[in-house]
mmCIF entry with sequence, helices, sheets and N, C-alpha, C, O atoms, coordinates in Angstrom:
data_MODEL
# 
_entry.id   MODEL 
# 
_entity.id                         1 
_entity.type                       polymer 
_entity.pdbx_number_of_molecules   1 
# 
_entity_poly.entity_id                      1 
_entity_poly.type                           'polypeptide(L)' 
_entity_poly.nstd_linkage                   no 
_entity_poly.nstd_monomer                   no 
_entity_poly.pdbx_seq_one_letter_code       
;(UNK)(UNK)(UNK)(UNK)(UNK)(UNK)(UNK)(UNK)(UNK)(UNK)(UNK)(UNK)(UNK)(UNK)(UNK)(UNK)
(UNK)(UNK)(UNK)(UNK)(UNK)(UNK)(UNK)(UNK)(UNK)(UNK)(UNK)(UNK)(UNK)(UNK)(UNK)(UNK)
(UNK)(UNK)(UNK)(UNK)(UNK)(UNK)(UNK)(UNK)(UNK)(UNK)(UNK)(UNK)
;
_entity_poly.pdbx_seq_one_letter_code_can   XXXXXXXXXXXXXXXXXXXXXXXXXXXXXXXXXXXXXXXXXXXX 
_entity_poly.pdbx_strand_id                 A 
# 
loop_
_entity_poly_seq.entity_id 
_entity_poly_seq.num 
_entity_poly_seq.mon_id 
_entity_poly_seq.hetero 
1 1  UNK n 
1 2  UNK n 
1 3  UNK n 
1 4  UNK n 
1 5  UNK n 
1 6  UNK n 
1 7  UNK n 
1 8  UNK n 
1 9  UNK n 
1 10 UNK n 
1 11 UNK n 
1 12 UNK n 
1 13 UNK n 
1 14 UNK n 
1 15 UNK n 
1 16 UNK n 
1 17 UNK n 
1 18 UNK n 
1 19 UNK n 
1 20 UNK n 
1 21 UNK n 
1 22 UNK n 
1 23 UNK n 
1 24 UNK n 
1 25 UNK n 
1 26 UNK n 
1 27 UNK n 
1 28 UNK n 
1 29 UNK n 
1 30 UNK n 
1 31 UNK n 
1 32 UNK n 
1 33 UNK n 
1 34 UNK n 
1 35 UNK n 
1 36 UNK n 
1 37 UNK n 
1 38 UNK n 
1 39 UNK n 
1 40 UNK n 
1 41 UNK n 
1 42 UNK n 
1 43 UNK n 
1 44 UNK n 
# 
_struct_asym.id          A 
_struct_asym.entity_id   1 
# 
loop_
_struct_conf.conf_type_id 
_struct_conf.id 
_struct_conf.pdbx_PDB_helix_id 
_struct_conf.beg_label_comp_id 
_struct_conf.beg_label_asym_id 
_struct_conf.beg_label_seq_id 
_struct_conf.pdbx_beg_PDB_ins_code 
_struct_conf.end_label_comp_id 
_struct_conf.end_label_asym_id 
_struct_conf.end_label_seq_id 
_struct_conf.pdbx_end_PDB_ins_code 
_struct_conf.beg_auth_comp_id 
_struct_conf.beg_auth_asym_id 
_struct_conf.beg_auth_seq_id 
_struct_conf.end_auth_comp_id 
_struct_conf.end_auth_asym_id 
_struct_conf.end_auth_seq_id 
_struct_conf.pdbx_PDB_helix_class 
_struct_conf.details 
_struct_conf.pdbx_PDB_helix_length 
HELX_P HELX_P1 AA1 UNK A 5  ? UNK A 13 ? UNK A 5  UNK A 13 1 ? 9  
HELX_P HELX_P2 AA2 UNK A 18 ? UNK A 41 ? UNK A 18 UNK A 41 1 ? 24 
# 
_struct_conf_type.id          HELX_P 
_struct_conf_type.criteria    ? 
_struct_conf_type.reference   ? 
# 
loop_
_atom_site.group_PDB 
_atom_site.id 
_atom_site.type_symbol 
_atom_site.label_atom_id 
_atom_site.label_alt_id 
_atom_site.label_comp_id 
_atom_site.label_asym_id 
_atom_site.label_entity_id 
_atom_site.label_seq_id 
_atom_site.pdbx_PDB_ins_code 
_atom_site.Cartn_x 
_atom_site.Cartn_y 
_atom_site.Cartn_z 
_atom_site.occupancy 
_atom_site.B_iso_or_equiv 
_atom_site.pdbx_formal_charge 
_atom_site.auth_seq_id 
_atom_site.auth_comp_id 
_atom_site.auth_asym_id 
_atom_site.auth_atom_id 
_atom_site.pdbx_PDB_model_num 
ATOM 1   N N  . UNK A 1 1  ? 2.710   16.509  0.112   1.00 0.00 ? 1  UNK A N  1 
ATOM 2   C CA . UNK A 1 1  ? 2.516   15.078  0.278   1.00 0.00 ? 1  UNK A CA 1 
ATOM 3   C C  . UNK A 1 1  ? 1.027   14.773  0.339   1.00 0.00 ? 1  UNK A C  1 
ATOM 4   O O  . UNK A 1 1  ? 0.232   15.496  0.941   1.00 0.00 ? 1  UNK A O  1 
ATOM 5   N N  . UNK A 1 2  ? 0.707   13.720  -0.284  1.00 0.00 ? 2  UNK A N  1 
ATOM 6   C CA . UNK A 1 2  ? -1.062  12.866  0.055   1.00 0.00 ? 2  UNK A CA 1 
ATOM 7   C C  . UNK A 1 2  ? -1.043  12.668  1.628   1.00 0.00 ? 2  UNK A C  1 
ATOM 8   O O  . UNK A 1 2  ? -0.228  12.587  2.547   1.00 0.00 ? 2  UNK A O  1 
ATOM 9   N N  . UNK A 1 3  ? -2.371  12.637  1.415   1.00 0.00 ? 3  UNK A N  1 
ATOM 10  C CA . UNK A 1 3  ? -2.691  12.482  2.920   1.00 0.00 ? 3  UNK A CA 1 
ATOM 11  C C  . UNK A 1 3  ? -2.284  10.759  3.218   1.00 0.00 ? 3  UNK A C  1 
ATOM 12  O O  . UNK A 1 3  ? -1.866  10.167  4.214   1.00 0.00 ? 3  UNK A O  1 
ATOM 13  N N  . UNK A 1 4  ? -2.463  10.542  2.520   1.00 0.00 ? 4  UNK A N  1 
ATOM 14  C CA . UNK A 1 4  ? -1.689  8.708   2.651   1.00 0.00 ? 4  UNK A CA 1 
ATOM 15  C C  . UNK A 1 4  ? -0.570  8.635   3.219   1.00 0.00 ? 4  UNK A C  1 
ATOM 16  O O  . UNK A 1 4  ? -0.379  8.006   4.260   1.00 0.00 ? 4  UNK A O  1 
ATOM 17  N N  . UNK A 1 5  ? 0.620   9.514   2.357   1.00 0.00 ? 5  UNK A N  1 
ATOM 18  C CA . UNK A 1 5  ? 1.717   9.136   2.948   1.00 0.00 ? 5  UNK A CA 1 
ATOM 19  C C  . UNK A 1 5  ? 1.718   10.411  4.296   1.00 0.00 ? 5  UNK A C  1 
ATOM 20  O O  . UNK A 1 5  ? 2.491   10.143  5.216   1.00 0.00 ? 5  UNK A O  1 
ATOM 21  N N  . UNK A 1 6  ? 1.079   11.456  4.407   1.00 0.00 ? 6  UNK A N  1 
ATOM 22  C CA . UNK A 1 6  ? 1.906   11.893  5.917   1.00 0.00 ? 6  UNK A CA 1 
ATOM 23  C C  . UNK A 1 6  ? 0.660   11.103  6.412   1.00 0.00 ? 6  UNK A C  1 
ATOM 24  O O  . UNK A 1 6  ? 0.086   11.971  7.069   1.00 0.00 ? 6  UNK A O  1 
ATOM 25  N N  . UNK A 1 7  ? 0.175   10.394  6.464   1.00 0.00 ? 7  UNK A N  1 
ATOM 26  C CA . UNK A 1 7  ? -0.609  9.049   7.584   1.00 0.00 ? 7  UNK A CA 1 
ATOM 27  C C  . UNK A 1 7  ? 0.472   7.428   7.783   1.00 0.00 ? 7  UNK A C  1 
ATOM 28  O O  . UNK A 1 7  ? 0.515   6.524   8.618   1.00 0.00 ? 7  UNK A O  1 
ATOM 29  N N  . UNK A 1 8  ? 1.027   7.674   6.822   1.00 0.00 ? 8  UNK A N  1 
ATOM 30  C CA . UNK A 1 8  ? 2.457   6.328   7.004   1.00 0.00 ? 8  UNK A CA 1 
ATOM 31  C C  . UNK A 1 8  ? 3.384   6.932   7.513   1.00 0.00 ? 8  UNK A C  1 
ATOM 32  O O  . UNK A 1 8  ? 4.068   6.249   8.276   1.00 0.00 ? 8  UNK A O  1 
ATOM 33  N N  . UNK A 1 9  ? 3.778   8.328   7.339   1.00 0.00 ? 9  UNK A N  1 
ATOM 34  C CA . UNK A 1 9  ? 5.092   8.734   8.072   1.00 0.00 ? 9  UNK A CA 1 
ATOM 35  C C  . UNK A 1 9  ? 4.513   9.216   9.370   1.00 0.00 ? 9  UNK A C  1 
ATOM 36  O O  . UNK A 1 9  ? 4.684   8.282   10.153  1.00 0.00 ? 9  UNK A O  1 
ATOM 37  N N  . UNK A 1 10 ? 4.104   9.892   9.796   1.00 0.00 ? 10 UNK A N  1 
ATOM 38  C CA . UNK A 1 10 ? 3.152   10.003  11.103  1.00 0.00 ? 10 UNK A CA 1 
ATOM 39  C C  . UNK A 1 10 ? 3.168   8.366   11.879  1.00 0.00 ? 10 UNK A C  1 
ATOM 40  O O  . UNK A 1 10 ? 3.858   8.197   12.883  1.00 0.00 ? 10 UNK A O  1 
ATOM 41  N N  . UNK A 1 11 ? 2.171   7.000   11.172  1.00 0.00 ? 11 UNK A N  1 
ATOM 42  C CA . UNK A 1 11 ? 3.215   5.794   12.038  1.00 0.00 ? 11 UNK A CA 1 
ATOM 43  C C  . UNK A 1 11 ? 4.425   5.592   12.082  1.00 0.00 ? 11 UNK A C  1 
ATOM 44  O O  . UNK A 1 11 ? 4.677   5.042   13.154  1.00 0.00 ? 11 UNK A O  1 
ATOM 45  N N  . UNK A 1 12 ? 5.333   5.747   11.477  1.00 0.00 ? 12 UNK A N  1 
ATOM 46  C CA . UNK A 1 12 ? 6.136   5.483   11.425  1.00 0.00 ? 12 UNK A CA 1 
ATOM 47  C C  . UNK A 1 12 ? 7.319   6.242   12.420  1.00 0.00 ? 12 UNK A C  1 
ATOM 48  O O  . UNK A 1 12 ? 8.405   5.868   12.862  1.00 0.00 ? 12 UNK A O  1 
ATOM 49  N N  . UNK A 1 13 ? 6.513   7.520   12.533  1.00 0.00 ? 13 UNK A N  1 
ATOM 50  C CA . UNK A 1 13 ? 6.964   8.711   13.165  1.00 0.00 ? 13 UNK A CA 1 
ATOM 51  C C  . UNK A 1 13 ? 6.652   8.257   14.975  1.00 0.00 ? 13 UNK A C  1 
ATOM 52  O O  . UNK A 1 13 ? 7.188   8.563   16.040  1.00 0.00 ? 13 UNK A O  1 
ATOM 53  N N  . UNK A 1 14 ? 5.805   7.616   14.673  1.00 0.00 ? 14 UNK A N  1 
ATOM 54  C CA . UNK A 1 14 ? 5.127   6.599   16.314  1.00 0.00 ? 14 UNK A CA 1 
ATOM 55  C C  . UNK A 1 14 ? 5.734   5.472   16.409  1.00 0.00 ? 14 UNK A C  1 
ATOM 56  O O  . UNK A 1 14 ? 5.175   4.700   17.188  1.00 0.00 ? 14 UNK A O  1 
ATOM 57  N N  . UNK A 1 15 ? 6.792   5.025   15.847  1.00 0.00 ? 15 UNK A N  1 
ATOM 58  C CA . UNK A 1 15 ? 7.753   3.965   16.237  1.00 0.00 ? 15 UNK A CA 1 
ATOM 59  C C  . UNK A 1 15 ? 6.498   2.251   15.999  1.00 0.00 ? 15 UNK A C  1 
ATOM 60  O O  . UNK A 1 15 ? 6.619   1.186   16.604  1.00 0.00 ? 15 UNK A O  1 
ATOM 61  N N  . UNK A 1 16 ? 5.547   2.576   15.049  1.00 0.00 ? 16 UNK A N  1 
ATOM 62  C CA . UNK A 1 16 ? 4.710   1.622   14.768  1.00 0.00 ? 16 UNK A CA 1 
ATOM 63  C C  . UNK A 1 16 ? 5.885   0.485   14.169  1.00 0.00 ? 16 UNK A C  1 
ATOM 64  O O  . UNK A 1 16 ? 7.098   0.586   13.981  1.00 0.00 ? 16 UNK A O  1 
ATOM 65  N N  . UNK A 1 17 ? 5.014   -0.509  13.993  1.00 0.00 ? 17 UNK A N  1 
ATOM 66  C CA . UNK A 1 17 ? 6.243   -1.756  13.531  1.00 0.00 ? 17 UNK A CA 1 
ATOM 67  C C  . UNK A 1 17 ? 6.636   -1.739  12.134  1.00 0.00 ? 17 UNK A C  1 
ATOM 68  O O  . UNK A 1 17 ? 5.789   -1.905  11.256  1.00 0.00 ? 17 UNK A O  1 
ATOM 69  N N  . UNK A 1 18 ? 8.120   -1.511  11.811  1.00 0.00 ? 18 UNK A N  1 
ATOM 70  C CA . UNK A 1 18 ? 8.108   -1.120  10.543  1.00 0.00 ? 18 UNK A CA 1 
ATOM 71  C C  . UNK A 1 18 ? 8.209   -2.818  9.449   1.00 0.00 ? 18 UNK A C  1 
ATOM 72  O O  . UNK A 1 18 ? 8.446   -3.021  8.258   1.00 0.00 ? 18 UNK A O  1 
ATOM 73  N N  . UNK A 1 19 ? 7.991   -3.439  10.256  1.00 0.00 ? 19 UNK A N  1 
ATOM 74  C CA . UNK A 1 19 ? 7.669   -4.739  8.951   1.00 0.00 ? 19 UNK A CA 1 
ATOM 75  C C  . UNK A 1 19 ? 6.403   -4.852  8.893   1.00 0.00 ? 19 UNK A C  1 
ATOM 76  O O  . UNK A 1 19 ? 5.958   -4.767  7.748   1.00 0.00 ? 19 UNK A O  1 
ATOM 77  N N  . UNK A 1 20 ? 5.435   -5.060  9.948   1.00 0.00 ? 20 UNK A N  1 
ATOM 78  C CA . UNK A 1 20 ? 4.239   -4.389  9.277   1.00 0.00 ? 20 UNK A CA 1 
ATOM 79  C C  . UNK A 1 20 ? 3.335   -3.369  8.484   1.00 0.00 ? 20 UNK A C  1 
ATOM 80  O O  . UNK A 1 20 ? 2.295   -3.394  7.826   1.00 0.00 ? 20 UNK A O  1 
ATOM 81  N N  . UNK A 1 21 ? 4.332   -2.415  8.916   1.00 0.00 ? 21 UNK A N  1 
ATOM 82  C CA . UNK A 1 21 ? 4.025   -1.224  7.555   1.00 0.00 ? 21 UNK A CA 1 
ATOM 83  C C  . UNK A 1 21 ? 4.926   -1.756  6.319   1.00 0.00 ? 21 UNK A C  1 
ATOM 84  O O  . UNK A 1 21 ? 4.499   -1.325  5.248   1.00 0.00 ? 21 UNK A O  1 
ATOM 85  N N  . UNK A 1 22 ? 5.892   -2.458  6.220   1.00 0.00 ? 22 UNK A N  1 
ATOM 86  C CA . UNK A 1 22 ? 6.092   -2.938  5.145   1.00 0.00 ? 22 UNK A CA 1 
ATOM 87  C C  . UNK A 1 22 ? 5.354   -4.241  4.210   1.00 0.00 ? 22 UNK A C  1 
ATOM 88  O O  . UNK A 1 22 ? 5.484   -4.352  2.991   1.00 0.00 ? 22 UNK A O  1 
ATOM 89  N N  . UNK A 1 23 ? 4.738   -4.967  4.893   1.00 0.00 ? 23 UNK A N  1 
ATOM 90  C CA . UNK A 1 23 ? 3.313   -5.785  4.600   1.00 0.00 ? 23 UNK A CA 1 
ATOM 91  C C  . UNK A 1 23 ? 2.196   -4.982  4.385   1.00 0.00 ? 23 UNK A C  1 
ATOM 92  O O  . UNK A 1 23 ? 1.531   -5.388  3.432   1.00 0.00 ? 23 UNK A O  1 
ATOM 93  N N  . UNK A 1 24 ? 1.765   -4.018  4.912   1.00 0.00 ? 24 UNK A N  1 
ATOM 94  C CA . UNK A 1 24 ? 0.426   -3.762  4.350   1.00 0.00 ? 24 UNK A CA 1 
ATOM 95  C C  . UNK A 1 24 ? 1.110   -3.015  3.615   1.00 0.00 ? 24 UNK A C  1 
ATOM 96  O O  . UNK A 1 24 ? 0.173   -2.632  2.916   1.00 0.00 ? 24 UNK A O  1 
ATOM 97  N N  . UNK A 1 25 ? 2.227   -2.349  3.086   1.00 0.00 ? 25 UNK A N  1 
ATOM 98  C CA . UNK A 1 25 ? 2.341   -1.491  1.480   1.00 0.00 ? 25 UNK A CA 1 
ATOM 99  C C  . UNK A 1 25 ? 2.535   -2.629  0.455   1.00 0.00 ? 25 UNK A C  1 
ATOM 100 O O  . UNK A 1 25 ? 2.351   -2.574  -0.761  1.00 0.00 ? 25 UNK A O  1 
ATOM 101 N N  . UNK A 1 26 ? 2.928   -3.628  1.174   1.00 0.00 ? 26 UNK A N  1 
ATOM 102 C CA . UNK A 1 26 ? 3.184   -4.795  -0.021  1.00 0.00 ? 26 UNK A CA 1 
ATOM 103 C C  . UNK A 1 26 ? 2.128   -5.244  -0.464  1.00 0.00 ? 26 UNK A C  1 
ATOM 104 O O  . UNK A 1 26 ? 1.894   -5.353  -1.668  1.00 0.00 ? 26 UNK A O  1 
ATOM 105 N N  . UNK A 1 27 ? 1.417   -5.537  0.372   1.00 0.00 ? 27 UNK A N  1 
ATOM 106 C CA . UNK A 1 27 ? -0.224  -5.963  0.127   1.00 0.00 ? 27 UNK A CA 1 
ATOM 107 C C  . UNK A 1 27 ? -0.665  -4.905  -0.856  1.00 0.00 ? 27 UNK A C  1 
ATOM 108 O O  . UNK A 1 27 ? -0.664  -5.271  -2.031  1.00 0.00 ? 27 UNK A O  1 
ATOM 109 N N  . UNK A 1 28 ? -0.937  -4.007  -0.676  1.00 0.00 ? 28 UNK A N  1 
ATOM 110 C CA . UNK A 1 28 ? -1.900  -2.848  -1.156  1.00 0.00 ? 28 UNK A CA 1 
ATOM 111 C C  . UNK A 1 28 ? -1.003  -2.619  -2.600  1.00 0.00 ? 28 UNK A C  1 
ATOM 112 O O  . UNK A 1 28 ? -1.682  -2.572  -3.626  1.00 0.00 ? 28 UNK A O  1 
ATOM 113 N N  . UNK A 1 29 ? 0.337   -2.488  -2.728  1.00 0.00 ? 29 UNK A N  1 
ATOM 114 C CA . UNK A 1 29 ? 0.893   -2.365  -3.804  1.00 0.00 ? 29 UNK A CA 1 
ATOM 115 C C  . UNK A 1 29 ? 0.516   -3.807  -4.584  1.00 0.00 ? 29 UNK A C  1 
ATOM 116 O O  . UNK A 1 29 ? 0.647   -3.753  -5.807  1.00 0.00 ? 29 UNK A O  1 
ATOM 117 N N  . UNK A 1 30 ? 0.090   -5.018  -4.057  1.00 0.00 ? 30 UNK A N  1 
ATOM 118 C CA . UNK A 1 30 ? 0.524   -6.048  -5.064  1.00 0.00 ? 30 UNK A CA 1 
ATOM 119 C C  . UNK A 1 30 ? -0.832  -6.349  -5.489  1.00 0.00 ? 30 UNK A C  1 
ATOM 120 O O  . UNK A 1 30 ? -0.992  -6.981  -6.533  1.00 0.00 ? 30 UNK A O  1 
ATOM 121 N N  . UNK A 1 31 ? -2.003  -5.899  -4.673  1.00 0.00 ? 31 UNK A N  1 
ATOM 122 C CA . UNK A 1 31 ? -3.500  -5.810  -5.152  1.00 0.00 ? 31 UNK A CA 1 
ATOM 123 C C  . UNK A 1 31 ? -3.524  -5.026  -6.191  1.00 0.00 ? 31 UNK A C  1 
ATOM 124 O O  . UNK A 1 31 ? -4.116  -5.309  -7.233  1.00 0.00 ? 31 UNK A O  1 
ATOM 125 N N  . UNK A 1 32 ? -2.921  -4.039  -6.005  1.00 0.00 ? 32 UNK A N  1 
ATOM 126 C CA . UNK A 1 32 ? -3.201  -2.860  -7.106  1.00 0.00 ? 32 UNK A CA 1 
ATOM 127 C C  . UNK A 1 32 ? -2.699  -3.174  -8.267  1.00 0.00 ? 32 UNK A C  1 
ATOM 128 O O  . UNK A 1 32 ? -3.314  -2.975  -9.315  1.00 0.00 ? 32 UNK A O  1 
ATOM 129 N N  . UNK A 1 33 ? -1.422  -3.747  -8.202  1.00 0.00 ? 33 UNK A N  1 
ATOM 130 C CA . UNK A 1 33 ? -1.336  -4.163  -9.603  1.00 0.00 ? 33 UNK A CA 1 
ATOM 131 C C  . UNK A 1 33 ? -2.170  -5.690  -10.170 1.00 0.00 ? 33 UNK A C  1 
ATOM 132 O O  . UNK A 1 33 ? -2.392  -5.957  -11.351 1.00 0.00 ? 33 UNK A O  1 
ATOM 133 N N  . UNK A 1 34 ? -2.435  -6.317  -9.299  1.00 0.00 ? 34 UNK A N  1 
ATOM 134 C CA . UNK A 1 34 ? -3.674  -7.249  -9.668  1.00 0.00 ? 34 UNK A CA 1 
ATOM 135 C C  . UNK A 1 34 ? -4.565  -6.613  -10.486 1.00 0.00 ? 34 UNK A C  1 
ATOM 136 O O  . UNK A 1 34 ? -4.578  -6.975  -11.662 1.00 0.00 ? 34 UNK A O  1 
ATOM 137 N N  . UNK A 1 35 ? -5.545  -5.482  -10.030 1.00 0.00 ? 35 UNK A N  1 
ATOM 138 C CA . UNK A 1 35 ? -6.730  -5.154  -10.199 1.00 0.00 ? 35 UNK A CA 1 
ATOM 139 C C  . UNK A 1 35 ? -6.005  -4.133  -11.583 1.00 0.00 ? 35 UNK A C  1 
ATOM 140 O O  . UNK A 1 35 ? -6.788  -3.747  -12.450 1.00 0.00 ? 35 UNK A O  1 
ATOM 141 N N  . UNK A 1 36 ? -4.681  -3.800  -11.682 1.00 0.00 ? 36 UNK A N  1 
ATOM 142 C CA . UNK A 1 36 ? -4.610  -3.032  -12.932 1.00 0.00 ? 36 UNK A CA 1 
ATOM 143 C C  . UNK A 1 36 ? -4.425  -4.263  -14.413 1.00 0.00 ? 36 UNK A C  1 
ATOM 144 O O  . UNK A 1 36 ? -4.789  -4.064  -15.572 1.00 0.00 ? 36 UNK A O  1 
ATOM 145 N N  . UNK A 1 37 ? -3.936  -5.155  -13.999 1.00 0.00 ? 37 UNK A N  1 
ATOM 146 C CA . UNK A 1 37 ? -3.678  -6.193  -14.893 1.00 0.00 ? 37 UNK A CA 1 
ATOM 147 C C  . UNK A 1 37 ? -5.243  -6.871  -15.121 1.00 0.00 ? 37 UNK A C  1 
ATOM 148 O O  . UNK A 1 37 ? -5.578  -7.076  -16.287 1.00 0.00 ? 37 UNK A O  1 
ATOM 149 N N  . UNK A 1 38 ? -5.985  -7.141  -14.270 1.00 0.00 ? 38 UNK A N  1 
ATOM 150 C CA . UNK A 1 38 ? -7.623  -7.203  -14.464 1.00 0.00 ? 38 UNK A CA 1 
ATOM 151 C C  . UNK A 1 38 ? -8.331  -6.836  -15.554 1.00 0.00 ? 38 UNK A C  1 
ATOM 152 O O  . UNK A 1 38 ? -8.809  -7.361  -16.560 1.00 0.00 ? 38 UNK A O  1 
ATOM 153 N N  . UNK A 1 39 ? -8.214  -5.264  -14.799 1.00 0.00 ? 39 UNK A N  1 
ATOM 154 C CA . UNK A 1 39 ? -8.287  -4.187  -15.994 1.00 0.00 ? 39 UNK A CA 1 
ATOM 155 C C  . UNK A 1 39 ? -8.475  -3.999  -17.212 1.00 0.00 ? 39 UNK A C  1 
ATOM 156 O O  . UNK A 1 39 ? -9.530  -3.817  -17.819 1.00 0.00 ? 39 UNK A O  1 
ATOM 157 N N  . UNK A 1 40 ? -7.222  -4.053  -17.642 1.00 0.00 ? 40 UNK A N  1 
ATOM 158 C CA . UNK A 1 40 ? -6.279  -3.978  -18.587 1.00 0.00 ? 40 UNK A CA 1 
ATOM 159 C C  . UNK A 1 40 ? -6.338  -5.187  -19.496 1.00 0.00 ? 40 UNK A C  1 
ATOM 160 O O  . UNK A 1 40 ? -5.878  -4.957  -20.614 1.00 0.00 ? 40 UNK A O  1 
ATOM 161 N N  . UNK A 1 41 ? -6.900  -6.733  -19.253 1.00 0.00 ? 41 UNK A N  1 
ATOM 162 C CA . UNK A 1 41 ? -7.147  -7.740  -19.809 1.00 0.00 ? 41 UNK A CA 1 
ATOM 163 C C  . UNK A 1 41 ? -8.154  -7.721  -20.159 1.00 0.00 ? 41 UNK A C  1 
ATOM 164 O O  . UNK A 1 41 ? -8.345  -8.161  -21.292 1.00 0.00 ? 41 UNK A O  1 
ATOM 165 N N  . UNK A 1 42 ? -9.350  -7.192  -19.354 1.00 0.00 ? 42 UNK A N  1 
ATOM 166 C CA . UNK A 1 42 ? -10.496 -7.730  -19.031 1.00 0.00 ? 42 UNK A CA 1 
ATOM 167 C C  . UNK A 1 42 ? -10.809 -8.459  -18.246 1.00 0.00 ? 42 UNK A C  1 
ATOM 168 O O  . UNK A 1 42 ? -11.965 -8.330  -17.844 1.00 0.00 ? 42 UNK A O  1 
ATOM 169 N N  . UNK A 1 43 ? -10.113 -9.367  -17.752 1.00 0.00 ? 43 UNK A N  1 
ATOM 170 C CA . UNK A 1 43 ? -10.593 -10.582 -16.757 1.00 0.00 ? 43 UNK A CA 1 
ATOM 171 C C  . UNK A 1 43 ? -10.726 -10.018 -15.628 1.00 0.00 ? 43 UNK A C  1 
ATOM 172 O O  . UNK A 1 43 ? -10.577 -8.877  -15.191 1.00 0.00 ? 43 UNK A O  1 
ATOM 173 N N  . UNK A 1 44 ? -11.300 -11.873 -14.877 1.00 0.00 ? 44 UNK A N  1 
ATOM 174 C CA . UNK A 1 44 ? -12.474 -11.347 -13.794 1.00 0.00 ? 44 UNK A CA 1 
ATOM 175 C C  . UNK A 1 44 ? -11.141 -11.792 -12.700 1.00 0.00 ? 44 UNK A C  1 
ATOM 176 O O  . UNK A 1 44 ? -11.272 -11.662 -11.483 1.00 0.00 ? 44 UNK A O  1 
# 
């Protein structure tokens, strides 16, 4: 495993809040495909 995910299962493993770990993967997943569609166009 990346060190990413045993750092999400490790919170998760700490009873951290799991709708907030489901917001910041949503976040981070929905930037990323922003910045790949960016990319991928060119645009700013």
């Amino acid at each position: 495993m990346t060190t990413a995910t045993i750092a999400l299962a490790e919170l998760a493993e700490k009873g951290a809040d799991v709708d907030a770990l489901r917001q910041m993967v949503q976040f981070m997943a929905q930037r990323q495909m922003e910045l790949d569609v960016e990319g991928r166009c060119g645009a700013g």
